[in-house]
C-alpha positions in Angstrom: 0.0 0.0 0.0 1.6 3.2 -0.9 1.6 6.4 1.7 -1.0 7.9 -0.1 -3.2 4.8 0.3 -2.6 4.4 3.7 -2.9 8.2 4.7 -6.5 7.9 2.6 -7.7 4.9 4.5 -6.7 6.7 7.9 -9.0 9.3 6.9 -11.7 7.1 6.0 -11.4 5.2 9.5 -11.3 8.5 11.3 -13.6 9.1 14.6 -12.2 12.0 15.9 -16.2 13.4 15.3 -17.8 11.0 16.5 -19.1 12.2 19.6 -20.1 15.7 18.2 -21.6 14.5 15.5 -24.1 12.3 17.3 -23.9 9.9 14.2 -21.5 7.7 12.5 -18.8 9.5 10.4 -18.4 8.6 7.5 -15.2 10.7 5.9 -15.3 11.5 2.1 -12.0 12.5 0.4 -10.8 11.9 -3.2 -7.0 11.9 -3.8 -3.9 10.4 -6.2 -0.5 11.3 -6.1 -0.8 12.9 -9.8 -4.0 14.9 -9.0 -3.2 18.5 -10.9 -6.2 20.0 -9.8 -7.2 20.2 -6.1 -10.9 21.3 -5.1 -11.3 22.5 -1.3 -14.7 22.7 -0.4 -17.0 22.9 2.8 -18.2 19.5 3.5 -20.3 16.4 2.4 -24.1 17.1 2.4 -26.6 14.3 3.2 -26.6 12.8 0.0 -23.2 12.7 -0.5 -23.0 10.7 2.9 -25.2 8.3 1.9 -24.0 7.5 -1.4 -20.6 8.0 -0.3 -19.6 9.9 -3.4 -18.4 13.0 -2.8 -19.7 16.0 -5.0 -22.8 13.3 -6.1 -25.7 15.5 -5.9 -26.7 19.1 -7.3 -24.0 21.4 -6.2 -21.8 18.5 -8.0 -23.5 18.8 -11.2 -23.4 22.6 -10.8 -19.5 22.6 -10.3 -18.6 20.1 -12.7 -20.5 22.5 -15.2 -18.8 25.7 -14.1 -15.3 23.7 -14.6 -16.4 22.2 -17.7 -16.1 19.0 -16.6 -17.2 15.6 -17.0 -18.1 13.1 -14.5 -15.2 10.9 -16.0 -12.6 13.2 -15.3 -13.7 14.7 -12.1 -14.1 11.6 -10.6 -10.2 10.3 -11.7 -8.3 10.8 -8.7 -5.3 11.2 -10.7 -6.8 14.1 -12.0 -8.6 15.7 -9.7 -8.5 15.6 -5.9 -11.7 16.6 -3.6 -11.2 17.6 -0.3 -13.4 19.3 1.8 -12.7 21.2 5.0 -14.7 19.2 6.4 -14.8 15.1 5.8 -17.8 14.4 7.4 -21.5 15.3 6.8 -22.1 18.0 9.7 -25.9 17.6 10.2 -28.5 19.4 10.0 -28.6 23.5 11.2 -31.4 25.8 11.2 -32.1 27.0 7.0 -29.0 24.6 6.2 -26.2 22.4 7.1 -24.3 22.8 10.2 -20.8 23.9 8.9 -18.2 22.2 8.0 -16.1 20.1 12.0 -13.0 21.8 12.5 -11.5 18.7 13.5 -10.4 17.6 9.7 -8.5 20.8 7.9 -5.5 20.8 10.8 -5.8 16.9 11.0 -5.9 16.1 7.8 -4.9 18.8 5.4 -1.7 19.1 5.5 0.0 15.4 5.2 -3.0 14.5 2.1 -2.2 17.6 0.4 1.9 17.2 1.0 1.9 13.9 -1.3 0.0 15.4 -4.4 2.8 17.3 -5.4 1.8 17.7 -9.0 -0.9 19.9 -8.4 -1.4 22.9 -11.1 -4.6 24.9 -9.4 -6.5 24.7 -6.1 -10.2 26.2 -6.1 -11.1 27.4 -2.9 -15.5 26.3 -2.6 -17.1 28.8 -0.6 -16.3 31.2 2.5 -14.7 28.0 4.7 -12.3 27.2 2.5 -11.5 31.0 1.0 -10.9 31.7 4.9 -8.4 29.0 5.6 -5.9 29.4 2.0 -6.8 32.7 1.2 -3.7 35.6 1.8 -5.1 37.1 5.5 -6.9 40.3 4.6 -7.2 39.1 0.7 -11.4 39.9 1.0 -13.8 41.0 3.4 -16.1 38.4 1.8 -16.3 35.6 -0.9 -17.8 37.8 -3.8 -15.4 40.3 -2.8 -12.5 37.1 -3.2 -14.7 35.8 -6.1 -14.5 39.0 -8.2 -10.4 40.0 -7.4 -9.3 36.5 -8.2 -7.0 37.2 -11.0 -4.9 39.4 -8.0 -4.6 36.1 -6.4 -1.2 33.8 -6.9 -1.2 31.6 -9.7 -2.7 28.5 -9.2 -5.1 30.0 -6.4 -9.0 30.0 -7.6 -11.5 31.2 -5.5 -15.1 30.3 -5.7 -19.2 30.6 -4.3 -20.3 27.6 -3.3 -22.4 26.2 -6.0 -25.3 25.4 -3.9 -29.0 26.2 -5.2 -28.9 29.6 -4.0 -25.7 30.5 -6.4 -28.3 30.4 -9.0 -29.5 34.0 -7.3 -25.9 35.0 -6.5 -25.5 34.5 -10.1 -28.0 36.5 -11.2 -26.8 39.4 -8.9 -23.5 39.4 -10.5 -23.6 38.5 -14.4 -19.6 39.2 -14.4 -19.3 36.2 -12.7 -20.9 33.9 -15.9 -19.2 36.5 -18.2 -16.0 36.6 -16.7 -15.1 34.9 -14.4 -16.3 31.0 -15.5 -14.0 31.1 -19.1 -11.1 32.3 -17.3 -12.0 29.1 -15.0 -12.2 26.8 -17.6 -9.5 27.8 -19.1 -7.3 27.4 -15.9 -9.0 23.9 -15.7 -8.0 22.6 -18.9 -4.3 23.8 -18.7 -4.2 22.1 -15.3 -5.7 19.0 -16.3 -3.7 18.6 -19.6 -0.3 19.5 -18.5 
């Protein structure tokens, strides 16, 4: 089993949340050594902790189609690694889900993200992630981060979460469609095909 392997299965036997959670984990993560794209998210909703996919529901469908990507090659490990701040399905909050456990990101973070060393771009999903990799005082808020990304380092990509309600946050700011998405999928497609 190589490091990689064994660091991924670690993370999938992790309990650290156990107790907080008042259910049983179950830790979603995607990774391979030649990932060139890394996606940083929030955490796994209830459908994605029952199917144990992650990304396998609506907001999936919605990023893969902001990346311009298909379910083939989002789903190759080698390709593309998914890894939330938070492993673990959260629960259930009042008009939402709970965020993501801060347990994972200084857990698990570091070591998984240490053996893809390939990696060409990392997109930052939403306020959780954007506040943990972002440069301190980059934005006040994520469309603030969402609209100044090209002032960010190369290989940095920050993004709304693509829940239901981006549809709205999309409307609000057209430059976003306009702008913003070709220049993504553009960065994807370099990163995936060097």
């Amino acid at each position: 089993m190589s490091d990689l392997a064994a660091l991924l299965a670690d993370i999938r036997a992790c309990r650290v949340c156990e107790a907080g959670l008042g259910f049983r984990p179950r830790p979603i993560v995607q990774a391979g050594v030649d990932a060139r794209i890394v996606i940083i998210g929030q955490a796994p909703g209830s459908k994605v902790h029952a199917s144990g996919v992650p990304w396998d529901d609506d907001s999936g469908d919605r990023l893969r189609g902001w990346l311009g990507l298909d379910r083939e090659t989002f789903y190759d490990p080698d390709k593309v690694a998914l890894v939330p701040m938070g492993f673990c399905y959260p629960g259930k909050g009042n008009g939402g889900d709970l965020p993501p456990r801060r347990e994972c990101a200084p857990l698990w973070h570091e070591p998984l993200l240490a053996h893809m060393v390939n990696l060409k771009l990392t997109l930052l999903v939403g306020q959780y992630a954007q506040a943990a990799y972002l440069p301190h005082g980059f934005a006040q808020l994520m469309t603030e981060a969402v609209q100044r990304y090209a002032e960010l380092p190369e290989g940095l990509f920050p993004l709304p979460h693509p829940a239901w309600r981006s549809r709205l946050w999309m409307a609000k700011y057209p430059w976003f469609e306009a702008e913003v998405l070709p220049d993504l999928r553009g960065q994807v497609a370099a990163a995936i095909g060097a």
